[in-house]
C-alpha positions in Angstrom: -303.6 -28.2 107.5 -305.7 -28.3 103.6 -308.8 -27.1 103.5 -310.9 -29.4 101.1 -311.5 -28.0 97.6 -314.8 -27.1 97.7 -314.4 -25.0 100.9 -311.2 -23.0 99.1 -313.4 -22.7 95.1 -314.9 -19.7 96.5 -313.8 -16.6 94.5 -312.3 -14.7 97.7 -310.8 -17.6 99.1 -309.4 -18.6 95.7 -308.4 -14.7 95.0 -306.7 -14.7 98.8 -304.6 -17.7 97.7 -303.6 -16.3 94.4 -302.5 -12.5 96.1 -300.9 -14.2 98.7 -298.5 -16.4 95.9 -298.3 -12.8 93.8 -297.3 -11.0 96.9 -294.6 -13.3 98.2 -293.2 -13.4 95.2 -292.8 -9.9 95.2 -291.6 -10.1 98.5 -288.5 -12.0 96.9 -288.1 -9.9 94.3 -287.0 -7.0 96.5 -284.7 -9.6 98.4 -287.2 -9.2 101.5 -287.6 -12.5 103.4 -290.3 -14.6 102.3 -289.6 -18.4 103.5 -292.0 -20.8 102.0 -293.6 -21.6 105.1 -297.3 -23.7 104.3 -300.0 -21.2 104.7 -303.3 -22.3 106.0 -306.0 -19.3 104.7 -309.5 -19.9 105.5 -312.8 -18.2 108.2 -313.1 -19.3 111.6 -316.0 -22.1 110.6 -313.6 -23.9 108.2 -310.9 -23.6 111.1 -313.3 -25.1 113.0 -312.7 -28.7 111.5 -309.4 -28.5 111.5 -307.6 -26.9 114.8 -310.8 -25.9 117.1 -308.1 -25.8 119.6 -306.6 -22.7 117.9 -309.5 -21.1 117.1 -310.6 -21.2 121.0 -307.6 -19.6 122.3 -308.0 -16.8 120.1 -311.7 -16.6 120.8 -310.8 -16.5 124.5 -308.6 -13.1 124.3 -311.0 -11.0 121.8 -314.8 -11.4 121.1 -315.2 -10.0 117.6 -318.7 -8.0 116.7 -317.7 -7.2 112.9 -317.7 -9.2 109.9 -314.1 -8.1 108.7 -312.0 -9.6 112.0 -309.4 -11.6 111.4 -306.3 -13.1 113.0 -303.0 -14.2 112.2 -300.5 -16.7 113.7 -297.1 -18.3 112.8 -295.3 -21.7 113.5 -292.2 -22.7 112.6 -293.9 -25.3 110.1 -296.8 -23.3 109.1 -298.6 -19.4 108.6 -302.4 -19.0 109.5 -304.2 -16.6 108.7 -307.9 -16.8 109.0 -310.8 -14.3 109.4 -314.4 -14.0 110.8 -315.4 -14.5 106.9 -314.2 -14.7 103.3 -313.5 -10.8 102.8 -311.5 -10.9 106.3 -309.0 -13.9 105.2 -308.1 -11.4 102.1 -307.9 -8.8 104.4 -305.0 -11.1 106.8 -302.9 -11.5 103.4 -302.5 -7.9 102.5 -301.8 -7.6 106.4 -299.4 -10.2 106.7 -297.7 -8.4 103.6 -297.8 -5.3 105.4 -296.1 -6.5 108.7 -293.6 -9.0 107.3 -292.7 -8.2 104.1 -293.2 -4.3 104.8 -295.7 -3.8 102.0 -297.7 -0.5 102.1 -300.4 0.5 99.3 -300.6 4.5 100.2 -302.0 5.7 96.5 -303.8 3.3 94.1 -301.4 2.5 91.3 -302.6 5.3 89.0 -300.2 4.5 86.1 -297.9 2.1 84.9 -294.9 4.3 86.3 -296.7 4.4 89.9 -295.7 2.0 92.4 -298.2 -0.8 93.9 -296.3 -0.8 97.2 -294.4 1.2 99.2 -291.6 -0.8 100.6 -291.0 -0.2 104.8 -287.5 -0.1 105.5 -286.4 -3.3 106.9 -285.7 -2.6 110.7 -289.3 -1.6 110.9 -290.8 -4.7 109.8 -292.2 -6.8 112.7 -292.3 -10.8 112.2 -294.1 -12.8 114.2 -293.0 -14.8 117.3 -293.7 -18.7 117.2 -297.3 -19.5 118.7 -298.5 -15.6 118.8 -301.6 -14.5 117.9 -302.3 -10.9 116.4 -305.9 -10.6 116.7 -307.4 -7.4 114.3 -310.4 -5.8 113.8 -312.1 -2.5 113.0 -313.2 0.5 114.5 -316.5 0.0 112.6 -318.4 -2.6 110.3 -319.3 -0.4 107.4 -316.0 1.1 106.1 -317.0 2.6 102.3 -316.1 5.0 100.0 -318.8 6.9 97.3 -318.7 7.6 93.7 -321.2 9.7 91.7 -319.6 11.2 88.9 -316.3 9.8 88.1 -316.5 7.5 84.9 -313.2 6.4 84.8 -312.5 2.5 84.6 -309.0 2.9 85.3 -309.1 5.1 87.8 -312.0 3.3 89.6 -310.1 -0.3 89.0 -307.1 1.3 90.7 -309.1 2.2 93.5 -310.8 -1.4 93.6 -307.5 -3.0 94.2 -306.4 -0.7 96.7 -309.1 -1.5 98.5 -307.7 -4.6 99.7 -304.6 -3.6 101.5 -306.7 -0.8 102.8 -309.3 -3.1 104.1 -312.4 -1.2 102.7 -315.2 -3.3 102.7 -318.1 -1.2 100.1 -318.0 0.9 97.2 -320.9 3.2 96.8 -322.5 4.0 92.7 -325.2 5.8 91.8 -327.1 4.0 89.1 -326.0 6.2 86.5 -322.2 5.6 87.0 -322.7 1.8 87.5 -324.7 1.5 84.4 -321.9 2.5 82.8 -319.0 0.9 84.9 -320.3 -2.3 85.6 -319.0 -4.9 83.1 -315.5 -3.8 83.8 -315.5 -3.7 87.3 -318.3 -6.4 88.6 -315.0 -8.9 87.9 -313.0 -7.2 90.7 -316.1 -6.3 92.9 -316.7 -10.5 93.4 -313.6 -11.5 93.5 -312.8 -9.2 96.5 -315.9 -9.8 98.4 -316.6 -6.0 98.3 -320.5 -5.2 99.3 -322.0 -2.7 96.5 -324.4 -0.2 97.3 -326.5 1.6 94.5 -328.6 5.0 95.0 -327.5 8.4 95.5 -329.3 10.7 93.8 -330.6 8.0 91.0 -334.4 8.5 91.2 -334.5 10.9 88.0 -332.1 7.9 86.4 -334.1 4.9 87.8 -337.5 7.5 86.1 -335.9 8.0 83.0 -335.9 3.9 82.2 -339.6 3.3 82.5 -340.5 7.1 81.3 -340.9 6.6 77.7 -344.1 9.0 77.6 -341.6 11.9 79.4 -340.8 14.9 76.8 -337.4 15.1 75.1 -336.9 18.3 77.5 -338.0 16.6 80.2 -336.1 13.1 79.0 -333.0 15.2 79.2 -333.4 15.9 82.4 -334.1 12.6 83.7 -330.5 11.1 82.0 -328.4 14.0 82.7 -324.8 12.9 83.5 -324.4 14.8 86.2 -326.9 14.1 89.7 -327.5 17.4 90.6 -328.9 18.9 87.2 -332.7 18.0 88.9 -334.4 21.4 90.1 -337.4 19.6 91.0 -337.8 17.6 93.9 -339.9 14.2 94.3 -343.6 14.4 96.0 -343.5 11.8 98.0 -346.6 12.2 99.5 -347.8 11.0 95.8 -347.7 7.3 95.5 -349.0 7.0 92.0 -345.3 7.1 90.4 -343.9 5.1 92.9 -345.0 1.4 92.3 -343.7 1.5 88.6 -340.1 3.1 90.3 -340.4 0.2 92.8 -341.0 -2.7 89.8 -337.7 -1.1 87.6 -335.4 -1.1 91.3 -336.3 -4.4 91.7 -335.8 -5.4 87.7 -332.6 -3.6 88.2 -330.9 -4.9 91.3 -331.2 -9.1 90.1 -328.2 -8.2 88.4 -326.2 -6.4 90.0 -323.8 -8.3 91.6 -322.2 -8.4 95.3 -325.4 -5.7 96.0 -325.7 -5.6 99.8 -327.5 -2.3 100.0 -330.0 0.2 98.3 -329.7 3.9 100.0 -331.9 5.7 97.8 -331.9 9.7 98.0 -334.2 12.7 97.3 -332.8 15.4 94.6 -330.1 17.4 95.9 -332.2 20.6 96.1 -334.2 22.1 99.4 -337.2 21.0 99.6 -339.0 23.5 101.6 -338.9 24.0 105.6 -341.5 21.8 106.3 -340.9 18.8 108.7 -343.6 16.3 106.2 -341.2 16.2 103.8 -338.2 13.8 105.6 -341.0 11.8 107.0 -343.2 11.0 103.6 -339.4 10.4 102.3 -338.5 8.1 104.8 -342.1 6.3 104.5 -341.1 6.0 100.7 -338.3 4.2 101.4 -340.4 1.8 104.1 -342.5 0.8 101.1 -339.6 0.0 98.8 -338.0 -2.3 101.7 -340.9 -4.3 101.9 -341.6 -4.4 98.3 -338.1 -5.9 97.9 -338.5 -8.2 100.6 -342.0 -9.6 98.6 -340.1 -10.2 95.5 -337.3 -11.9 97.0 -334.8 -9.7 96.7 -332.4 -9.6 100.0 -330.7 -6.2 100.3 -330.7 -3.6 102.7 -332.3 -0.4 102.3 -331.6 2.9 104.2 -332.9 6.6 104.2 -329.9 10.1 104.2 -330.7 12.5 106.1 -329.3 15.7 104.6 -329.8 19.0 104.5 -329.7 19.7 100.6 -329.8 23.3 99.9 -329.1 23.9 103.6 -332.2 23.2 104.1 -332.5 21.8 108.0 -335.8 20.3 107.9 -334.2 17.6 105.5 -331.7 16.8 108.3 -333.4 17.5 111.3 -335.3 14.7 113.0 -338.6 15.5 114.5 -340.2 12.6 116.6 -339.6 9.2 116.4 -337.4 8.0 113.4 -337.8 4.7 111.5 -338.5 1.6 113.5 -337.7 -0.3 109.8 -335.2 1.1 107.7 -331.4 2.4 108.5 -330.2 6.1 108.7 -327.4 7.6 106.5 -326.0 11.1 107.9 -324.9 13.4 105.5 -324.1 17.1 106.8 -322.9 19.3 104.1 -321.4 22.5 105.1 -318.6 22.1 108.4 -315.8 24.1 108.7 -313.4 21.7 108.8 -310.6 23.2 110.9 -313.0 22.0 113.7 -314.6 19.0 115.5 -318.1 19.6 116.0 -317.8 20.5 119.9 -315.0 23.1 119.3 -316.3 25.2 115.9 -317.2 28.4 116.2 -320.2 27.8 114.2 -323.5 27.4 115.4 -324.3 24.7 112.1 -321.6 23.0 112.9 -323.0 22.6 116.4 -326.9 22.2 115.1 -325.6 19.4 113.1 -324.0 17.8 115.6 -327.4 17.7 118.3 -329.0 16.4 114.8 -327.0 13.7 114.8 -326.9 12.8 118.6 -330.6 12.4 117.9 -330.7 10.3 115.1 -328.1 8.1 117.3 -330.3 7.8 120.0 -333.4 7.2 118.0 -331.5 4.5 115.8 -330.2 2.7 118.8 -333.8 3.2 120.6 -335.1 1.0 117.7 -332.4 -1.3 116.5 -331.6 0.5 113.5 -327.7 1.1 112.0 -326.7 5.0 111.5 -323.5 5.6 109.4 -322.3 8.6 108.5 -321.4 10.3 104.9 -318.6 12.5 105.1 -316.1 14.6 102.0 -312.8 14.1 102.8 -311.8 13.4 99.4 -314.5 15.7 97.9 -312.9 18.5 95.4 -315.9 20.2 95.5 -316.6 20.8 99.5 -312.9 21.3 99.5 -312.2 22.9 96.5 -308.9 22.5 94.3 -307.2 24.4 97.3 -307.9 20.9 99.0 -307.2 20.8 102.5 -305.0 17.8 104.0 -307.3 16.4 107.0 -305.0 13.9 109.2 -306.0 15.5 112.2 -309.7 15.9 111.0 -309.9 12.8 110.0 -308.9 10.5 113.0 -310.7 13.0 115.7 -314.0 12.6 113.4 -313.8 8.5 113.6 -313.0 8.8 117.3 -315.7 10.9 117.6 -318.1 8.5 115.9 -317.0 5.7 117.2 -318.0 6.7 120.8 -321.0 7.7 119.1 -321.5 3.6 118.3 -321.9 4.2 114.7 -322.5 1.6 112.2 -320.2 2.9 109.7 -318.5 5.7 107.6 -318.8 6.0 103.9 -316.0 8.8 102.3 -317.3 10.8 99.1 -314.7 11.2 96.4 -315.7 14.3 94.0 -313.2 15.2 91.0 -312.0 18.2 90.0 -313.7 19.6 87.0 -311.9 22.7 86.0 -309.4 23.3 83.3 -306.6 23.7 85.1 -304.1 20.6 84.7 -304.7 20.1 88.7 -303.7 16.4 90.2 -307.2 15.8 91.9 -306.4 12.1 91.9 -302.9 11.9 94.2 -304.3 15.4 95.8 -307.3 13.9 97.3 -305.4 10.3 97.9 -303.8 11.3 101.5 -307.4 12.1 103.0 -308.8 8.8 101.3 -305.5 6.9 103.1 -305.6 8.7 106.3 -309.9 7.6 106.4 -308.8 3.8 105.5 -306.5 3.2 107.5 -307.7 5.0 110.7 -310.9 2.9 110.4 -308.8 0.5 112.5 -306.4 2.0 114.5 -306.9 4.8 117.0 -303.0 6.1 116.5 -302.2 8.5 114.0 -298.6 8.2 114.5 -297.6 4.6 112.6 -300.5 5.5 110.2 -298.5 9.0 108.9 -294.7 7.3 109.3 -296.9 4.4 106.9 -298.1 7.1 104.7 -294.2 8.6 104.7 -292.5 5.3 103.3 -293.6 6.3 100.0 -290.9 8.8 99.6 -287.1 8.2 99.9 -286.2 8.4 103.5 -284.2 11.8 102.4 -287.3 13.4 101.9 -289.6 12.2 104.5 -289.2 15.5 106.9 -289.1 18.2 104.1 -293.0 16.4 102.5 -293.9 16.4 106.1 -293.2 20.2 106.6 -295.5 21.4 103.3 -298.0 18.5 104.9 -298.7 20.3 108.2 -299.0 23.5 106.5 -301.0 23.0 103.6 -303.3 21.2 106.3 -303.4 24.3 108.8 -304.2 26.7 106.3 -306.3 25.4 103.6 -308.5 24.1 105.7 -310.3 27.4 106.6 -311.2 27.7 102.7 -314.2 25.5 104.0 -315.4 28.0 106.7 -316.9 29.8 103.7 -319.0 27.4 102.0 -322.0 27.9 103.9 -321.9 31.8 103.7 -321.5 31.9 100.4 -323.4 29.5 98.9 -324.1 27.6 96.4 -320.8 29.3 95.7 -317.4 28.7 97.8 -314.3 31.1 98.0 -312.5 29.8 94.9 -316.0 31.4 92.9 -315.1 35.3 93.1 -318.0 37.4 91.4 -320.3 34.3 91.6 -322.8 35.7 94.0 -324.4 38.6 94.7 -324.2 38.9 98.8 -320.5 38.3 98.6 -319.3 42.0 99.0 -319.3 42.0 103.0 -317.0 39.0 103.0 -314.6 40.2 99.8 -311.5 41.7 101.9 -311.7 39.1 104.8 -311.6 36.2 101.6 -308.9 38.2 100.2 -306.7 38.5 103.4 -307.1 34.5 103.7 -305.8 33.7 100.6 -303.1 36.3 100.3 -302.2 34.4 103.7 -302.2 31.0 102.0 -299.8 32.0 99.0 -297.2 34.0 101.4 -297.1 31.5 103.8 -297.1 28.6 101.4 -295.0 30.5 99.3 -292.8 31.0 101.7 -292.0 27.4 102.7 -291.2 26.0 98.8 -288.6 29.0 99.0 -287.0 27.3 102.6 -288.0 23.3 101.5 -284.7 21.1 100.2 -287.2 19.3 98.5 -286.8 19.6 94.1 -289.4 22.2 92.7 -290.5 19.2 90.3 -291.6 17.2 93.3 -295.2 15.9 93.5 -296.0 17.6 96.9 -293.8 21.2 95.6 -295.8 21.5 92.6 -298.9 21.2 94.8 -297.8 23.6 97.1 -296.6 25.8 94.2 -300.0 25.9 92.5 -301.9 26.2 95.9 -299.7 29.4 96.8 -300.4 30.8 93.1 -304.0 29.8 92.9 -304.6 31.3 96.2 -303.0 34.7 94.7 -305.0 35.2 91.4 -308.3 34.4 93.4 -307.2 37.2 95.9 -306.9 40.1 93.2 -310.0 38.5 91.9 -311.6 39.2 95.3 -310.8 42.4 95.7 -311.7 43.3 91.9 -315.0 42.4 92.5 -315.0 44.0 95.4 -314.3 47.6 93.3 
């Protein structure tokens, strides 16, 4: 079973081939067993011509709606693995790796001392039987994570590569970041089949390249590093700016490669209550789809729906939504402890009927709706960053049986000047969202996440786990009552004395009972996951007496 060269000189199928070689010979290296059994890797169309017989008992047991489904069998002469398309064959090697040769990617190699892989033990592993089929496929076809501010090659590279045996199928730039990232990572974009989508909140950026009349005040403005610096929101109801916006996109996007996807957003500042607004936005982003589709440009573009400054009117649908463009949902401000249903917030519970809607409006009209969520966002979560397991998978499940398009994950950094680990911090919630994107069980995904410490350990990490994820989580119940500030911001806002004891109680909680459990844990105080816990419990003690010295 060969496929023909020209089928196979595709840069994913090639890349597939040269992982798989890497990977079992890595395999070997840890004396794991990796026979050199012929492997067939190729899509369902190419398998086609050479065993349709194959292909039609697998298509008998599973009818696959999404682009990333693959399956993989093994003879006793032979391995196939082979997907729905290029990025799913890729996909079935890291998978194969996963099941056979016990290879787990749970943090992106960070460092030269980090490992790639986290090695299963060896009566977990589960080889295949001769002549079975494993048939896989995820939960939905959109699977992404976003970056807006973090220009860091390495750090992005890393996160490019774990992609792979993560099975993340987008990565998310704002224009700014990509102008800066792109010839370093467009290589590892197209080799991986990885869809790109460029936006966020880019407009001032995408202004800034076609606005040389603009003052130098105003010029610094339009480049600022940072996409939230704008204090002035777009008139969309204006339409004079907009053709010369549309003609740079376009200019822009021809290069720009692996682009699948424009999703375009307002400034992230309120724009009044005023239900025109969301609609003369949405019709902006009508006129740029068809302007694309004139000039031959073949990408996607979607709306967000968000309520920037809390402001609902930039969430809330009123009437019909778009009968032409796609629907990003992006609700800034849940308590996190909760699902929607259960909070004991009425936002949380407004959002929630805002989003029914736009899923019943998108499905009355054929659109996709995919929803933006900050799991690995050190902002939303602060640097007392909240584990989400549970969060996490009851969210997808939730979505899911909402028959959402997709889920994109927003990774924030740190930016104080503490020496805080942001990066391996935030990496369990970014894990957990991966890998429950296609399975329903959060039991095998946790004992996954668990190989990557010595089997000694295992019980003590999972101990701090739970708890840092039971309390630090309600640090997020008070972002929306004191905002733009959160509870690690004592003295930032004025109407913040009503809430200074009951903030103070909460985190005097966090350090004694987090504080507590590093005293009882057999785990070394130099370990990773003890020196979180230690600055958490120590963090959440200064910002306490902070509290209540504002509070005098």
């Amino acid at each position: 079973m060969e496929l023909k060269g020209h089928e196979r000189s595709h840069p994913v199928l090639e890349f597939a081939y040269a992982e798989w070689n890497r990977l079992q010979q890595l395999a070997a290296s840890q004396h794991i067993n990796s026979d050199c059994k012929p492997v067939w890797l190729g899509t369902w169309e190419q398998l086609q011509n050479v065993d349709a017989t194959l292909l039609e008992r697998m298509r008998n047991k599973h009818a696959s709606i999404y682009s990333d489904s693959f399956f993989i069998t093994e003879s006793d002469n032979h391995i196939v693995i082979a997907g729905k398309g290029r990025r799913a064959v890729l996909f079935g090697v890291y998978q194969y790796a996963q099941e056979v040769w016990g290879m787990h990617a749970v943090y992106p190699q960070l460092d030269e001392a980090s490992c790639e892989f986290s090695i299963q033990d060896s009566d977990k592993l589960s080889p295949f039987r001769p002549g079975e089929i494993r048939y896989y496929s995820p939960r939905m076809e959109r699977r992404g994570f976003v970056f807006e501010t973090i220009h860091d090659v390495p750090y992005l590279t890393a996160m490019l590569h774990w992609f792979g045996p993560n099975k993340i199928n987008e990565v998310f730039f704002t224009f700014s970041l990509w102008d800066k990232v792109k010839e370093e990572l467009a290589p590892e974009i197209i080799k991986r089949g990885i869809d790109v989508t460029l936006g966020g909140h880019s407009m001032k950026f995408i202004q800034g390249l076609y606005s040389s009349d603009v003052s130098m005040n105003q010029q610094e403005k339009v480049t600022a590093d940072h996409p939230y610096t704008a204090k002035e929101q777009f008139d969309f109801e204006q339409l004079d700016w907009q053709q010369p916006m549309f003609e740079q996109i376009a200019h822009y996007c021809r290069s720009v490669p692996g682009l699948t996807r424009l999703s375009l957003w307002p400034e992230d500042v309120a724009a009044g209550n005023t239900s025109e607004f969301l609609q003369q936005y949405i019709a902006f982003t009508e006129r740029l789809q068809t302007y694309l589709f004139h000039g031959g440009i073949s990408v996607e573009v979607e709306h967000i729906a968000y309520n920037a400054g809390l402001a609902w009117s930039m969430l809330e649908l009123e009437g019909e939504s778009s009968q032409h463009i796609d629907t990003l949902f992006a609700y800034w401000g849940r308590d996190y402890r909760y699902s929607y249903e259960k909070s004991d917030h009425e936002t949380d519970h407004r959002a929630e009927r805002a989003l029914c809607q736009w899923s019943e409006q998108t499905t009355k009209h054929g659109r996709k709706l995919t929803v933006f969520e900050y799991y690995s966002d050190h902002f939303m979560l602060t640097n007392l960053f909240s584990v989400l397991t549970k969060r996490i998978t009851e969210d997808i499940a939730f979505y899911e049986g909402l028959g959402l398009h997709g889920m994109l994950n927003l990774v924030v950094p740190y930016r104080g000047d503490e020496d805080y680990p942001w990066k391996w911090a935030g990496g369990l919630n970014s894990y957990i969202f991966a890998r429950a994107m296609w399975s329903n069980h959060i039991e095998p995904i946790m004992e996954e996440y668990y190989l990557y410490y010595p089997q000694h350990e295992r019980k003590a990490v999972k101990e701090i786990i739970d708890l840092l994820e039971h309390k630090l989580s309600e640090v997020t119940s008070w972002n929306v009552p004191l905002f733009p500030a959160r509870a690690v911001d004592p003295g930032k806002v004025d109407h913040a004395a009503l809430y200074n004891q009951e903030i103070a109680a909460m985190l005097d909680d966090i350090a004694e009972q987090v504080g507590q459990a590093i005293l009882h844990s057999s785990l070394e105080e130099h370990h990773r996951i003890i020196k979180l816990a230690t600055y958490a419990s120590g963090y959440a003690k200064r910002l306490s007496e902070q509290w209540l010295s504002v509070a005098k």
